[in-house]
mmCIF entry with sequence, helices, sheets and N, C-alpha, C, O atoms, coordinates in Angstrom:
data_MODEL
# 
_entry.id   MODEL 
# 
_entity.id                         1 
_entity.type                       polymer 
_entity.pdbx_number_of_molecules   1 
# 
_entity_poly.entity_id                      1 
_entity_poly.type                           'polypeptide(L)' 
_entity_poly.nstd_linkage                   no 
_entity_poly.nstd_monomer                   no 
_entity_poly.pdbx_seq_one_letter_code       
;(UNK)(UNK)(UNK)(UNK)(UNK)(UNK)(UNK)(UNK)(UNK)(UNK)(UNK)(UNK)(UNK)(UNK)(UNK)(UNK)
(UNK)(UNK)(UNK)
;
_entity_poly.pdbx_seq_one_letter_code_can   XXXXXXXXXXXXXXXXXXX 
_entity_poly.pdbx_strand_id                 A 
# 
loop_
_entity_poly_seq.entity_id 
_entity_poly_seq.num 
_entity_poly_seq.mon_id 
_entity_poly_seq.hetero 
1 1  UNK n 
1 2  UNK n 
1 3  UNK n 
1 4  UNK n 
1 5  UNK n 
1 6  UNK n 
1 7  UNK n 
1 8  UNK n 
1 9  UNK n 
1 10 UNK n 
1 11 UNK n 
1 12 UNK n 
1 13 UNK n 
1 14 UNK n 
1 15 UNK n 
1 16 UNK n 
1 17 UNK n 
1 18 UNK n 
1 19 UNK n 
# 
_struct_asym.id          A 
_struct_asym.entity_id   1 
# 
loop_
_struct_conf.conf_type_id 
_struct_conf.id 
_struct_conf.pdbx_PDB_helix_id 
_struct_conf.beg_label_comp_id 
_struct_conf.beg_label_asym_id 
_struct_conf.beg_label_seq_id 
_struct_conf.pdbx_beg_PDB_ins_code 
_struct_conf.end_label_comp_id 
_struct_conf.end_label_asym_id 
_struct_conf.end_label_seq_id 
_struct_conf.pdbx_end_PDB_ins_code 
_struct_conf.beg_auth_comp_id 
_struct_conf.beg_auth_asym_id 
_struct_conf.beg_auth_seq_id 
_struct_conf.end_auth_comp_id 
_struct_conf.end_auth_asym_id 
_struct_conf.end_auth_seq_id 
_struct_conf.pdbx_PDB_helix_class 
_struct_conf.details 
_struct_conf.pdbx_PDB_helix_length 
HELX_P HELX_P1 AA1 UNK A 2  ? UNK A 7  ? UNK A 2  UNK A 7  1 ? 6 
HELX_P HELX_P2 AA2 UNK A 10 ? UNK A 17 ? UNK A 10 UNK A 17 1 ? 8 
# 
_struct_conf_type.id          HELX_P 
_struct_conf_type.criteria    ? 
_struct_conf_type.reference   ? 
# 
loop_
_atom_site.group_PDB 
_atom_site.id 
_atom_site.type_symbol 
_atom_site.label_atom_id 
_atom_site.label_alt_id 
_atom_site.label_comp_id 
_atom_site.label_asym_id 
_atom_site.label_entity_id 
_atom_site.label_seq_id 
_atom_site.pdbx_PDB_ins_code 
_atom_site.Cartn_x 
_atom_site.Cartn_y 
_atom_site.Cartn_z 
_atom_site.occupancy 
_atom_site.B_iso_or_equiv 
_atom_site.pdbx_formal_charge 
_atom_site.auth_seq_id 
_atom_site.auth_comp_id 
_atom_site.auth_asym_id 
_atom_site.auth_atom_id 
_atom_site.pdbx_PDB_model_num 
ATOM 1  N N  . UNK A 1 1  ? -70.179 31.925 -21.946 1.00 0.00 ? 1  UNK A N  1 
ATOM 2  C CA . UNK A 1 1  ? -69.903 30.638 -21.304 1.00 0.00 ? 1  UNK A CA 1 
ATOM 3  C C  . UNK A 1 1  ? -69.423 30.867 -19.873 1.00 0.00 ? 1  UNK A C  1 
ATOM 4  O O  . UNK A 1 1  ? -69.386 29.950 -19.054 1.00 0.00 ? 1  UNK A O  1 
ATOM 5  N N  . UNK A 1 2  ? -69.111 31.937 -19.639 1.00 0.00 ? 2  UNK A N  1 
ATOM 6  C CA . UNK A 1 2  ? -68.047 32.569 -18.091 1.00 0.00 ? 2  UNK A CA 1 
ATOM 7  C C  . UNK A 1 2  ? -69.476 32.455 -16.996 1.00 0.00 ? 2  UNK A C  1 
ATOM 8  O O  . UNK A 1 2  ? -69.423 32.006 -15.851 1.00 0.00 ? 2  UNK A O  1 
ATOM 9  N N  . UNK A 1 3  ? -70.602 32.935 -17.617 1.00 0.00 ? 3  UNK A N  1 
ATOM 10 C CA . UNK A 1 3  ? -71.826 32.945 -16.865 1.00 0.00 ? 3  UNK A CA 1 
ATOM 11 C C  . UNK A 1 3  ? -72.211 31.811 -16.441 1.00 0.00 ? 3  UNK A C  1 
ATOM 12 O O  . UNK A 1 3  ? -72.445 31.869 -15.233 1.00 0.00 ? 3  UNK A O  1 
ATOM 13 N N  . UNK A 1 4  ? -72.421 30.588 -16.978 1.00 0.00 ? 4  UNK A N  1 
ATOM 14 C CA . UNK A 1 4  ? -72.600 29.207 -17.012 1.00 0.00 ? 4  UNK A CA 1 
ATOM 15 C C  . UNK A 1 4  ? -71.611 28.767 -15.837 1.00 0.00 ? 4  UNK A C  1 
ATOM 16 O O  . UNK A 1 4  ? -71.906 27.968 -14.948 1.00 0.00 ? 4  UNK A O  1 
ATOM 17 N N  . UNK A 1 5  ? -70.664 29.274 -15.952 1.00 0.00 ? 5  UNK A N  1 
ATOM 18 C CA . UNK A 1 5  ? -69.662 28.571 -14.966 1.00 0.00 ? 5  UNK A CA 1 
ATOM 19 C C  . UNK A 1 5  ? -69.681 29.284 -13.596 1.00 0.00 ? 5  UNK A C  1 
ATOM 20 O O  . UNK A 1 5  ? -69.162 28.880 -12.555 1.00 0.00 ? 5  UNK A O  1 
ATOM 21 N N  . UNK A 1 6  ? -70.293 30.282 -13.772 1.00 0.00 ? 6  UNK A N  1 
ATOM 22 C CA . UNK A 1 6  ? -71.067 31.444 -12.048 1.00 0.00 ? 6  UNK A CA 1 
ATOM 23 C C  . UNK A 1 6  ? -71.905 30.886 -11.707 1.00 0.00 ? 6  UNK A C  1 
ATOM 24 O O  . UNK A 1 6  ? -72.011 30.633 -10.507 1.00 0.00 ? 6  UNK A O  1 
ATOM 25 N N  . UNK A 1 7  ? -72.950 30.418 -12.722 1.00 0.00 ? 7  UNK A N  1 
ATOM 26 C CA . UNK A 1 7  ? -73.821 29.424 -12.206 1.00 0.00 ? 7  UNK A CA 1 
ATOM 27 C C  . UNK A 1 7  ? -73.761 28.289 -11.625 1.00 0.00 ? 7  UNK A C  1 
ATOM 28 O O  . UNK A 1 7  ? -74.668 28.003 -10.843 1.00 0.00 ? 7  UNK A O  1 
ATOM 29 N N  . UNK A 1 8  ? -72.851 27.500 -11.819 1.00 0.00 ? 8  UNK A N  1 
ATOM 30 C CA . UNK A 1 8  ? -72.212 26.456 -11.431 1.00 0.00 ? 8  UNK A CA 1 
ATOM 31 C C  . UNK A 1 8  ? -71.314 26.308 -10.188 1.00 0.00 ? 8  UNK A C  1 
ATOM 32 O O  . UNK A 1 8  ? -70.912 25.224 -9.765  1.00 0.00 ? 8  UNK A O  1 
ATOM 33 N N  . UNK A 1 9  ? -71.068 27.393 -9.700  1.00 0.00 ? 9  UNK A N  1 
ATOM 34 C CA . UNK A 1 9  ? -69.956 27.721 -8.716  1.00 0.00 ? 9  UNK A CA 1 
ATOM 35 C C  . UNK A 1 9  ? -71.251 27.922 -7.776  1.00 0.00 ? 9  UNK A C  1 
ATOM 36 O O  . UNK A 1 9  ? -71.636 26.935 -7.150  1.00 0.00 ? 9  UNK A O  1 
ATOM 37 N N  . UNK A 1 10 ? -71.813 28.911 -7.665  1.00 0.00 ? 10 UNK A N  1 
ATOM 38 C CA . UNK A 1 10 ? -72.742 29.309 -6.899  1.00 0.00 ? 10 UNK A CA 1 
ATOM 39 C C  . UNK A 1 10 ? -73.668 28.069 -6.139  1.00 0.00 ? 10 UNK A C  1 
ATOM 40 O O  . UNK A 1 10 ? -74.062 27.925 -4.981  1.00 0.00 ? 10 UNK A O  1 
ATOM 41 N N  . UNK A 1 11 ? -73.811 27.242 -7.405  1.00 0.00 ? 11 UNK A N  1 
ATOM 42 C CA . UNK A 1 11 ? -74.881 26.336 -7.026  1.00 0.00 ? 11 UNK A CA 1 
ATOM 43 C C  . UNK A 1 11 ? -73.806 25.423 -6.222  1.00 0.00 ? 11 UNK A C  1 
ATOM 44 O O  . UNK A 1 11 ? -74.219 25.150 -5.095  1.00 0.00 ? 11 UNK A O  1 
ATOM 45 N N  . UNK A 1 12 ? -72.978 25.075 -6.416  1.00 0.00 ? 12 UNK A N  1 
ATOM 46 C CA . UNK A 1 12 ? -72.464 24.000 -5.939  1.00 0.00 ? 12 UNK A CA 1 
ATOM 47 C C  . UNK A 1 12 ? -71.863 24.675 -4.309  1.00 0.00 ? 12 UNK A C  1 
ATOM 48 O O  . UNK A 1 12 ? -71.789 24.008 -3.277  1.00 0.00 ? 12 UNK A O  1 
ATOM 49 N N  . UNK A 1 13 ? -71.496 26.110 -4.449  1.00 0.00 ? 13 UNK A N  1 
ATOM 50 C CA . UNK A 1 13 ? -71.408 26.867 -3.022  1.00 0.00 ? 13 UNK A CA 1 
ATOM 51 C C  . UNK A 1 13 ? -72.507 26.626 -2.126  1.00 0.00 ? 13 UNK A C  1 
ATOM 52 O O  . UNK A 1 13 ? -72.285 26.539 -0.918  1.00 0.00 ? 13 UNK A O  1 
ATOM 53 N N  . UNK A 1 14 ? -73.912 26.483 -2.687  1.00 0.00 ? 14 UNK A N  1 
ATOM 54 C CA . UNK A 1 14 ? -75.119 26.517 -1.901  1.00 0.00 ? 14 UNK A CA 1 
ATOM 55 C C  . UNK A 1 14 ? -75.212 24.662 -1.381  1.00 0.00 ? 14 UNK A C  1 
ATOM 56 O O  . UNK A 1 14 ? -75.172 24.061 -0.307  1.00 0.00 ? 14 UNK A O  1 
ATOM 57 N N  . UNK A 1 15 ? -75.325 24.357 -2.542  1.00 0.00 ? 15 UNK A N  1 
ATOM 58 C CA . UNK A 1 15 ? -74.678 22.703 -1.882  1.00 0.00 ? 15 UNK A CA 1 
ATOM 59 C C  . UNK A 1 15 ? -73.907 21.988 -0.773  1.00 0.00 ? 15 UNK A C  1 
ATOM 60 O O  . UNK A 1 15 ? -74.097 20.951 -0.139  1.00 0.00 ? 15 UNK A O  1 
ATOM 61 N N  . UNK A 1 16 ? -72.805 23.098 -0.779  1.00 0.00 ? 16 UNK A N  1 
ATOM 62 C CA . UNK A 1 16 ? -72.189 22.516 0.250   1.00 0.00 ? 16 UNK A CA 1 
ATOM 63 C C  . UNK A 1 16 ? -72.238 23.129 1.688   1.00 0.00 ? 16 UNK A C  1 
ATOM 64 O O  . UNK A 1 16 ? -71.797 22.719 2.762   1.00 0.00 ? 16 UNK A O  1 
ATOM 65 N N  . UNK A 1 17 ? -73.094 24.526 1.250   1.00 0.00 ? 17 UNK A N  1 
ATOM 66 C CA . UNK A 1 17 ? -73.297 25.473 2.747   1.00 0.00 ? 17 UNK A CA 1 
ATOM 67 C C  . UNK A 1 17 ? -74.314 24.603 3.513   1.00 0.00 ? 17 UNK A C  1 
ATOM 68 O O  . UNK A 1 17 ? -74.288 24.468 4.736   1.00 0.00 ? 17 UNK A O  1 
ATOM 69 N N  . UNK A 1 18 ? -75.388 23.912 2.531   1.00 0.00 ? 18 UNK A N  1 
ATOM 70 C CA . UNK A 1 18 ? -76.719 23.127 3.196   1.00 0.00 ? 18 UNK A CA 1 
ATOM 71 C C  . UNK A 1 18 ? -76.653 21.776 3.217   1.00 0.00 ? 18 UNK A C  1 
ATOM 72 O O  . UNK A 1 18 ? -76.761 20.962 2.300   1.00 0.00 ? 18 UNK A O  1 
ATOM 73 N N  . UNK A 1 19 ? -76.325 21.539 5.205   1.00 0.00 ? 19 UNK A N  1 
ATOM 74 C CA . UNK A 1 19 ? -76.222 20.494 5.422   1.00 0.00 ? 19 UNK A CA 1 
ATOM 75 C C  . UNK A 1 19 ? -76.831 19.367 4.701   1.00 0.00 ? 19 UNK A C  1 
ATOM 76 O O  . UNK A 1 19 ? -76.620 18.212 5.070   1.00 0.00 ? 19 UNK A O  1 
# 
């Protein structure tokens, strides 16, 4: 479940890097 939540971090990191 720890993986799921890397996934989730990441994506939402890329989200907020792209205007």
């Amino acid at each position: 479940m720890r993986f799921l939540y890397l996934i989730f971090s990441v994506f939402l990191l890329v989200s907020l890097a792209t205007p």
